[in-house]
C-alpha positions as CSV (number, residue, x, y, z in Angstrom):
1,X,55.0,-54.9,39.2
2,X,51.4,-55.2,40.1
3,X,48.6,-56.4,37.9
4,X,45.1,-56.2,39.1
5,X,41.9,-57.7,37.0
6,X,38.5,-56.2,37.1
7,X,37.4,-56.7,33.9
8,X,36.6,-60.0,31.4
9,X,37.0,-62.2,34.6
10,X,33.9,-63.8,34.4
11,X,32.6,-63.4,31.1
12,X,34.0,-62.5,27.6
13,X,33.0,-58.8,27.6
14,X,33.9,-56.1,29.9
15,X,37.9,-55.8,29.4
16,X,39.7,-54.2,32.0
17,X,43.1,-54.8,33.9
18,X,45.6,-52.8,36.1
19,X,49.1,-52.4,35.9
20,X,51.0,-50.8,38.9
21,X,54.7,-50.3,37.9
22,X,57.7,-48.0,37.8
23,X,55.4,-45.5,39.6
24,X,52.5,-45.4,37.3
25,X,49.0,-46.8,37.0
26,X,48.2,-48.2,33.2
27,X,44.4,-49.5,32.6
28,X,44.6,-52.4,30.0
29,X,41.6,-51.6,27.6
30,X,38.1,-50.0,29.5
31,X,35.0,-52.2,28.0
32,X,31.5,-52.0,28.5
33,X,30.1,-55.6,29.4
34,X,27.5,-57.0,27.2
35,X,24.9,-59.5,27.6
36,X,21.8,-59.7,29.4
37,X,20.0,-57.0,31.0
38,X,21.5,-57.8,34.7
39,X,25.1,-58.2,32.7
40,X,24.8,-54.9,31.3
41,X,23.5,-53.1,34.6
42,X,27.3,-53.7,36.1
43,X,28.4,-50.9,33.8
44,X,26.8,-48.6,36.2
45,X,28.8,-50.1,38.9
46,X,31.4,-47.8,40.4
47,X,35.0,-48.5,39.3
48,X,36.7,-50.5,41.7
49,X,39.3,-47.9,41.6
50,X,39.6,-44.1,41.7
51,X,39.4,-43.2,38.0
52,X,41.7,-39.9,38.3
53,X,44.5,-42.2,39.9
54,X,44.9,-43.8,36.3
55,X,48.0,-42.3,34.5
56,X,47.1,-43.9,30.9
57,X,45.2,-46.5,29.4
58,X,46.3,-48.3,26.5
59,X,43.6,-50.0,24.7
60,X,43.8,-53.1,22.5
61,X,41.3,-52.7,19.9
62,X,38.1,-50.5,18.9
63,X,35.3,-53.0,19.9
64,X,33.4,-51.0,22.4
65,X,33.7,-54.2,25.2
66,X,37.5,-53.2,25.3
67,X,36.9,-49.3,24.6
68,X,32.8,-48.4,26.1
69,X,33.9,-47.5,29.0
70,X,36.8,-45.1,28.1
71,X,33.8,-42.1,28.2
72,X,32.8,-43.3,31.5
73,X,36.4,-42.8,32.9
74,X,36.9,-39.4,31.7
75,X,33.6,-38.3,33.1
76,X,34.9,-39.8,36.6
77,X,37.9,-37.7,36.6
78,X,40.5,-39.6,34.1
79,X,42.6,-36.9,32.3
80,X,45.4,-39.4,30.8
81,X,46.6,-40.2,27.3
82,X,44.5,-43.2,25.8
83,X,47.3,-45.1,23.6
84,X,46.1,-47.2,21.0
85,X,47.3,-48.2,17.2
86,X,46.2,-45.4,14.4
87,X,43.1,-47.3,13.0
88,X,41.8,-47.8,16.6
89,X,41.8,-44.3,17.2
90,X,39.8,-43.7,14.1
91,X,37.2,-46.9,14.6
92,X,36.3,-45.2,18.1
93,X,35.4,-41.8,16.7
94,X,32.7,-44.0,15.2
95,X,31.9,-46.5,18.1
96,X,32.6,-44.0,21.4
97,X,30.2,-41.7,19.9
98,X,27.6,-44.4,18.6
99,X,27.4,-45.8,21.7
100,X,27.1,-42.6,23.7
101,X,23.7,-42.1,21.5
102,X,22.6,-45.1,22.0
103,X,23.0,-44.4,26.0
104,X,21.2,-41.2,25.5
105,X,17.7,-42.7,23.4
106,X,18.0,-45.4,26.0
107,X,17.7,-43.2,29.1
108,X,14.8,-40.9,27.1
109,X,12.7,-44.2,26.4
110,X,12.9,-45.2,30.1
111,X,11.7,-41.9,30.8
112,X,8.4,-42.0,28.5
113,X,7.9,-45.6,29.4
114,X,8.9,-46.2,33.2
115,X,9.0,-49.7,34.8
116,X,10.0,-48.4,38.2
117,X,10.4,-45.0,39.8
118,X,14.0,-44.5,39.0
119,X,13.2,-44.8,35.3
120,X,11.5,-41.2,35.5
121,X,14.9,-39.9,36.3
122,X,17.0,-42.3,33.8
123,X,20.4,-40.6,32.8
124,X,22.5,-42.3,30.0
125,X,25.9,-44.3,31.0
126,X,27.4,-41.4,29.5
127,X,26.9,-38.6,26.9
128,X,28.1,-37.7,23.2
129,X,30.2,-34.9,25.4
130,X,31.7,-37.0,27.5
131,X,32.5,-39.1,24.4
132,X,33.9,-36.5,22.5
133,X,36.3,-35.2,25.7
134,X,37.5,-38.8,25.7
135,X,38.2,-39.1,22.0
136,X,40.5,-36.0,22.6
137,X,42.7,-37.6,24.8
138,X,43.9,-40.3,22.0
139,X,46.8,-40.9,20.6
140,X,48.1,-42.8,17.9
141,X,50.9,-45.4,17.7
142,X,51.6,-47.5,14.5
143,X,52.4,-51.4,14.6
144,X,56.3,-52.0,15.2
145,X,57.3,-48.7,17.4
146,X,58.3,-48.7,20.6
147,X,57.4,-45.7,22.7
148,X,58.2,-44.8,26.3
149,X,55.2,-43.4,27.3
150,X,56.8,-42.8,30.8
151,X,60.1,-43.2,32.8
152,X,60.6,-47.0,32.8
153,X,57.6,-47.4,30.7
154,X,57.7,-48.4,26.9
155,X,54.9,-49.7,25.0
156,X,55.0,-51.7,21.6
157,X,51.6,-52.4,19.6
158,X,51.8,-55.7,17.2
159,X,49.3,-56.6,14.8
160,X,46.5,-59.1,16.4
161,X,45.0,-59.5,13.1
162,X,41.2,-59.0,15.1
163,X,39.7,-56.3,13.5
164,X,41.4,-53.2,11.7
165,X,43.6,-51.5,14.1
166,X,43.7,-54.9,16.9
167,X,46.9,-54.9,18.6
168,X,49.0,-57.1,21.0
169,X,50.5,-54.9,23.9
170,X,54.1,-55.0,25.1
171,X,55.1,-53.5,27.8
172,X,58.4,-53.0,29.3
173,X,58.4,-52.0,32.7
174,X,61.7,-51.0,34.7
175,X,63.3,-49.9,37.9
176,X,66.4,-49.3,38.1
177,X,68.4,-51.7,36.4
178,X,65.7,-54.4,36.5
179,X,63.0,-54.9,33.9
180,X,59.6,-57.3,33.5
181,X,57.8,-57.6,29.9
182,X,54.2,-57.8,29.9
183,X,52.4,-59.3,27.0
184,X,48.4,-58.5,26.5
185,X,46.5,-60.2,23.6
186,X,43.4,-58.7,23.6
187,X,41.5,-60.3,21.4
188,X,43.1,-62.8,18.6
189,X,42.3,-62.9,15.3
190,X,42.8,-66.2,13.1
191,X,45.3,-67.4,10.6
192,X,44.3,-67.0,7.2
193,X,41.5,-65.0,7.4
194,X,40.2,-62.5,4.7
195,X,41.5,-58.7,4.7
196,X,43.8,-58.7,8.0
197,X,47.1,-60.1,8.3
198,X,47.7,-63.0,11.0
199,X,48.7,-62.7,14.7
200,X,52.6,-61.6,15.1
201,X,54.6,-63.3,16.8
202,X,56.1,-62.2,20.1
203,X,58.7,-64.4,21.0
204,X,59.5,-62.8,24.9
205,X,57.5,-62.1,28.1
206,X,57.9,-62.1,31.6
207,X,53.9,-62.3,32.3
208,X,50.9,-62.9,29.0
209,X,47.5,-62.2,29.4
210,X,45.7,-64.3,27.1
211,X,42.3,-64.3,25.7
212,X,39.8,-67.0,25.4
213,X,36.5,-66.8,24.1
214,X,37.7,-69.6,21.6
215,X,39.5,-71.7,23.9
216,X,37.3,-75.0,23.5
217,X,36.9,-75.1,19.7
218,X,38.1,-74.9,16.9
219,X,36.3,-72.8,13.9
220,X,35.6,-74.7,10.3
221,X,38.7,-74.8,8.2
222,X,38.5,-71.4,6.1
223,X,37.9,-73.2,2.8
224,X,34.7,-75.4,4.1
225,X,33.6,-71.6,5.8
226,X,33.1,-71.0,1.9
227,X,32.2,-74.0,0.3
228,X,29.2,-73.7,3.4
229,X,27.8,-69.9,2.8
230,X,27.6,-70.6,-1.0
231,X,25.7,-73.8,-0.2
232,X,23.3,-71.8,2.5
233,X,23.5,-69.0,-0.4
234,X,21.9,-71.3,-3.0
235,X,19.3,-72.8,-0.5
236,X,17.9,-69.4,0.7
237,X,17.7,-68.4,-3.0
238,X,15.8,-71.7,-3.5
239,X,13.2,-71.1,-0.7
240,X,12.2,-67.7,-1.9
241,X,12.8,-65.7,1.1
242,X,15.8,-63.5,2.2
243,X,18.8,-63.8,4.2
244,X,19.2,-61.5,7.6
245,X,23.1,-61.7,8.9
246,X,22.8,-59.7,12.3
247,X,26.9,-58.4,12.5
248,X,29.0,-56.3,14.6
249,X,29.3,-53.0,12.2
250,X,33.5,-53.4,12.8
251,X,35.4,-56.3,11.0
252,X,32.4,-58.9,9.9
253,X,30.5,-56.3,7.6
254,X,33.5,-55.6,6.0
255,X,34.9,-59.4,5.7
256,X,31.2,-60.4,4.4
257,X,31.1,-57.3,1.3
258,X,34.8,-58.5,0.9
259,X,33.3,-61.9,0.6
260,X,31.0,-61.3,-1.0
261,X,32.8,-59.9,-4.0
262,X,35.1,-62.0,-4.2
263,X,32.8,-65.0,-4.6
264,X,30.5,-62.8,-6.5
265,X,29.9,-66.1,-9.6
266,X,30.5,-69.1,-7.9
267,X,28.0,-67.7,-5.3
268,X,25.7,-66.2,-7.9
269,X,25.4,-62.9,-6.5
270,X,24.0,-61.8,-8.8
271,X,20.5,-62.8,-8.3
272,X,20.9,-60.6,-4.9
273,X,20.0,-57.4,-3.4
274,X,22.7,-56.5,-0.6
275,X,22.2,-54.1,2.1
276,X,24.6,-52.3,4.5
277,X,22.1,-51.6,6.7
278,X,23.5,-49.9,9.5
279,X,25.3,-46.5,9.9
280,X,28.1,-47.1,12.0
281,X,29.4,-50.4,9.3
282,X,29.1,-47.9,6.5
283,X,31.7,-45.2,8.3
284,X,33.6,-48.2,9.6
285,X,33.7,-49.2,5.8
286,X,35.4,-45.9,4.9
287,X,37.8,-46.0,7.8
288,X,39.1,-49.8,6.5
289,X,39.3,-48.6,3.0
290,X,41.4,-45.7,4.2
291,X,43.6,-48.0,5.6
292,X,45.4,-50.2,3.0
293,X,48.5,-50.8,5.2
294,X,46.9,-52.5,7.2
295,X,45.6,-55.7,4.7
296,X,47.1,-58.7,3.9
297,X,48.7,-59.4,0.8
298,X,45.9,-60.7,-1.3
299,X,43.3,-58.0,0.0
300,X,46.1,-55.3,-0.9
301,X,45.8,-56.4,-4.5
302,X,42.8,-55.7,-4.9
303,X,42.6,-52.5,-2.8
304,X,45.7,-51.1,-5.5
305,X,43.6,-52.7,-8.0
306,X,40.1,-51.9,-7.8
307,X,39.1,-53.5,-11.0
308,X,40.2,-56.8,-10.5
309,X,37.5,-57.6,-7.5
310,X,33.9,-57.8,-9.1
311,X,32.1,-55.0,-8.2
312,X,29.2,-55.6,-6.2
313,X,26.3,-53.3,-8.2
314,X,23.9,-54.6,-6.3
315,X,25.5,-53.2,-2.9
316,X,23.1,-50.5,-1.3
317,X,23.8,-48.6,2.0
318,X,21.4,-47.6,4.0
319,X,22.0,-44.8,6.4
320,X,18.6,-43.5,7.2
321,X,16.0,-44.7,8.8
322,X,13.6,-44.7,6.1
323,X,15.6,-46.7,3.6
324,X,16.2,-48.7,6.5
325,X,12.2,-49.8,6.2
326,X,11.9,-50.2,3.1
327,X,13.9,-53.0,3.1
328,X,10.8,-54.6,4.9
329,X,8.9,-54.1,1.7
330,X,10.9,-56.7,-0.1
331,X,10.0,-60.6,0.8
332,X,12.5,-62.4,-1.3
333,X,16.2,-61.8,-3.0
334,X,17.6,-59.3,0.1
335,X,20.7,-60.1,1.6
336,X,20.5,-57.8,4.9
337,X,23.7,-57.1,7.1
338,X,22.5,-55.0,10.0
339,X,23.9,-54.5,14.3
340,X,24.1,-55.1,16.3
341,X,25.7,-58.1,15.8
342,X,24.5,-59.9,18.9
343,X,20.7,-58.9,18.4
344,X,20.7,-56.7,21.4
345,X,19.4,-53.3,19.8
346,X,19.5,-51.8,16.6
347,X,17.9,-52.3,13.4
348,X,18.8,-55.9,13.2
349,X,15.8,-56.2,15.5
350,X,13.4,-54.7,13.0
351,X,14.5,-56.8,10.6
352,X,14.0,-60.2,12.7
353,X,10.7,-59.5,13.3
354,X,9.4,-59.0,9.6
355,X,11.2,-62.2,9.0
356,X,11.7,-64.9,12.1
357,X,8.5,-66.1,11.7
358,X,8.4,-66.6,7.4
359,X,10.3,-70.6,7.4
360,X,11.6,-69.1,3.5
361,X,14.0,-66.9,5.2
362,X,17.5,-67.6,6.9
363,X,19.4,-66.3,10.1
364,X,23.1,-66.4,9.2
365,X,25.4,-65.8,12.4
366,X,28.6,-65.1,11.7
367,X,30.2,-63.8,15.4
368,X,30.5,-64.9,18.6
369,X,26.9,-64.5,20.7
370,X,27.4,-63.6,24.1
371,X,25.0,-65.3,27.4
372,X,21.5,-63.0,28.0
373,X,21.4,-61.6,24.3
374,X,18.8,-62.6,22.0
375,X,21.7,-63.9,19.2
376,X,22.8,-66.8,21.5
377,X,18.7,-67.3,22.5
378,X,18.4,-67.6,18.7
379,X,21.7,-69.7,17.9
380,X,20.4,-72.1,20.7
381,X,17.4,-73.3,19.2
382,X,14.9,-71.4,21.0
383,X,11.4,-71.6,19.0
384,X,9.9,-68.6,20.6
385,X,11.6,-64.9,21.3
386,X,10.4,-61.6,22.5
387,X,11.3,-58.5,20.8
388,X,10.4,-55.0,22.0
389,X,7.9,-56.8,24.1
390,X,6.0,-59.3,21.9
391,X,6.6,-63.4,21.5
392,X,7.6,-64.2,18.3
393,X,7.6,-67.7,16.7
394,X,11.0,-68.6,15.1
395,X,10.2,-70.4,11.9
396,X,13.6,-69.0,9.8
397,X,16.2,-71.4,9.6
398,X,18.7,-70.2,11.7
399,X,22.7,-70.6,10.8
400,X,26.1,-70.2,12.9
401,X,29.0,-69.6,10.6
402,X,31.8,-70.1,12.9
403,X,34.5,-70.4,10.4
404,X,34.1,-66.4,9.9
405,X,34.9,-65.5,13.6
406,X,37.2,-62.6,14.0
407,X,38.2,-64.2,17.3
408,X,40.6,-67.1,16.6
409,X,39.8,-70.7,18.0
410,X,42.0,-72.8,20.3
411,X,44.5,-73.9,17.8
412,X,45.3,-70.3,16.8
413,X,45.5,-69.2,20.2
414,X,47.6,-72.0,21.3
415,X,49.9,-71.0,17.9
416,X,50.0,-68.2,19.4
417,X,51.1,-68.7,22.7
418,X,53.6,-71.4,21.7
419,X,55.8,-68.8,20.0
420,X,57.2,-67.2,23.5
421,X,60.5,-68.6,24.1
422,X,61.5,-69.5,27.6
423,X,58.7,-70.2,29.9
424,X,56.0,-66.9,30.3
425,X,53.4,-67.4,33.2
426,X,50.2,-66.9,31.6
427,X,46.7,-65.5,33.3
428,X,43.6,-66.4,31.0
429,X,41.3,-63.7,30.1
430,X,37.8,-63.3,28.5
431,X,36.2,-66.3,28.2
432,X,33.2,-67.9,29.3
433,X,34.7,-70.4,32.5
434,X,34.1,-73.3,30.6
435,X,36.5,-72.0,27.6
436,X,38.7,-70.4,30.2
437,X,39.1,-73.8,32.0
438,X,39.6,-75.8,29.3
439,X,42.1,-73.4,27.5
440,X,44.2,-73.0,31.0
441,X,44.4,-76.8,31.1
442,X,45.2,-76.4,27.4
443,X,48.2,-73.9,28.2
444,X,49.7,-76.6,31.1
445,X,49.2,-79.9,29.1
446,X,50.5,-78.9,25.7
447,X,52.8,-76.2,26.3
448,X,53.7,-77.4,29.8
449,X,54.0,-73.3,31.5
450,X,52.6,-71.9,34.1
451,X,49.0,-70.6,33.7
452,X,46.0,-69.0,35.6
453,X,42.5,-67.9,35.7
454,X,42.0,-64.9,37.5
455,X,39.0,-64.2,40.3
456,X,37.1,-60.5,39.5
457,X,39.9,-57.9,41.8
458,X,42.9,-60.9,42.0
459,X,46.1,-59.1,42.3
460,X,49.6,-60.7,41.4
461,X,52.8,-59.0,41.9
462,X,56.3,-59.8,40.2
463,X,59.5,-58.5,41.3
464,X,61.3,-56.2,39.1
């Protein structure tokens, strides 16, 4: 067994590993890297390795840093199965797509407004074809099954407890009458969050590829999380001005409406206008409400029983564009959820600049806020921004609400890992190197294994 990482080496975003076993090539999850402008040019960056060589992929979650690149690989000659868990398969109908038009307006706007000679002759990442060829090429596995997806292959998704759909990999690889298990976590959710279930346990592995965006800190306790948007709640309604949560369209809109409805008194909702302001979080919406299997036990209640979760009348979604600006008209009592979620496009940017400069209104982040994006310019104090080419003076208070992460922090990954039995070698994945360092120390000094951080193309190989 061979395992090969190209992807979420140096950074969070941009997952993407090899297996080489029992004859076959397996791509662990195909993501787009996100950050700054330099960041984001690598996804135009050859693969490192002949795309119609990969036999399958199997992807961890929807989030397009795990999945963007899936459209990418089928356009470069990938004609494989793309496993992933049932709600996965329907969350990237939404985001493959989504993100292919986004690719397609950004290559027509460097067109119109060139910055160098190549601009003239911009052509997207990929296209809404390509995306649609790809999407045709899933298939859908539910938690708990094993599947052998090839001879000497078998592949088991468990619940992360992410986002809707998130699963941990196992893999079994064999030859002959020797076997390896391979554990991936993509991304880990936390314990005792709203909606999704917690992490499940895997209690074997051979080799564990571990995340670590979280992996030096630990969120808020979920209780202060809260006690601490009610308090920000009733300050913002105080000041007179409204509140602008930018949020990734998958998992936080839905945890914040969830939130928001449950707390709908204590946080005196009612005195609020709430808008869903972004297309892709409304479908999402509709793909976790058609998903009830997948919640925990005190969302299920209310998903069998509608009526006993406050409904939130004052709830509005906004799908087109021109509902989308008339939320500019109002100057006081709008709660605004709106991607992206790390202020890097979309009509979260719109929003920011009718209100970053007004010191009534709030900035509530709520997610993780990658290097080279305006969200972690913003959650890093800067006073002055630029958006679509213009400086703007930030006088909003600006929040971070780490509590509501859908990642989980050190302490849940470290729960996490300490439920393998015997002693796993683990390679640390997508984090920041500071996180990865100190969550790799982490690993050694408290759970005493073996454990690695990979270099961009590092290759390991285990006997089976």
């Amino acid at each position: 067994m061979d395992i090969a990482f190209y992807g979420a080496t140096e950074r969070v975003t941009g997952s993407c590993h090899i297996v080489h076993a029992a004859g076959r090539t397996l791509l662990l999850d195909c993501g787009l890297v996100q950050g700054s402008d330099a960041d984001e040019a690598l996804n135009r960056k050859p693969f490192p390795f002949d795309a119609s060589s990969i036999d399958a992929v199997i992807l961890s979650h929807a989030h397009i840093d795990h999945s963007g690149r899936i459209p990418l690989l089928v356009r470069q000659g990938f004609k494989g199965p793309v496993y992933a868990q049932h709600a996965t398969r329907d969350l990237c109908s939404v985001l493959l797509l989504d993100s292919a038009v986004l690719s397609e307006r950004d290559a027509l706007y460097r067109q119109k407004h060139p910055h160098s000679a190549s601009d003239y002759h911009a052509e997207p990442l990929y296209s809404r074809d390509d995306a649609v060829l790809a999407l045709n090429l899933f298939q859908g596995f539910s938690y708990g099954e094993q599947h052998e997806i090839f001879p000497g292959v078998t592949v088991r998704f468990q619940d992360a407890g992410h986002i809707l759909g998130s699963a941990l990999v196992e893999l079994w690889l064999q030859e002959g009458e020797r076997e390896k298990k391979l554990v991936f976590s993509g991304d880990l959710g936390q314990y005792g969050s709203p909606v999704l279930n917690d992490p499940e346990t895997i209690e074997s592995a051979d080799v564990v590829l571990i995340e670590s965006t979280y992996g030096d800190r630990v969120h808020r306790k979920m209780e202060e999380t809260i006690a601490e948007i009610g308090e920000l709640i009733s300050v913002a309604g105080r000041d007179g001005g409204n509140i602008v949560i930018p949020a990734f369209a998958v998992g936080r809109s839905q945890e914040l409406l969830y939130l928001f409805a449950e707390h709908y008194e204590a946080w005196g909702m009612k005195n609020w206008q709430v808008f869903l302001d972004s297309p892709m979080a409304i479908e999402a919406s509709g793909i976790y409400w058609n998903h009830p299997e997948l919640f925990d036990a005190e969302a299920s209640v209310y998903r069998n029983n509608p009526v006993s979760l406050p409904p939130l009348h004052n709830l509005h979604f906004t799908p087109r564009v021109e509902q989308s600006q008339a939320i500019n008209s109002i100057h006081s009592g709008a709660i605004i959820i709106a991607g992206s979620g790390m202020c890097n496009g979309g009509r979260i940017l719109h929003h920011l600049k009718h209100t970053i400069h007004r010191p009534e209104c709030h900035i509530l982040f709520t997610g993780y806020q990658a290097d080279g994006t305006l969200g972690r310019t913003l959650v890093d104090g800067a006073r002055e921004v630029y958006m679509h080419g213009r400086k703007y003076t930030v006088e909003a208070h600006v929040h971070t609400i780490g509590g509501l992460s859908a990642h989980g922090d050190r302490d849940d990954m470290l729960r996490w890992a300490s439920g393998f039995s015997g002693s796993p070698e683990f390679f640390v994945v997508h984090g920041d190197p500071p996180a990865k360092t100190s969550f790799c120390d982490l690993l050694r000094e408290r759970l005493g294994v073996r454990a690695g951080i990979p270099a961009p193309g590092d290759s390991y190989s285990f006997t089976l």
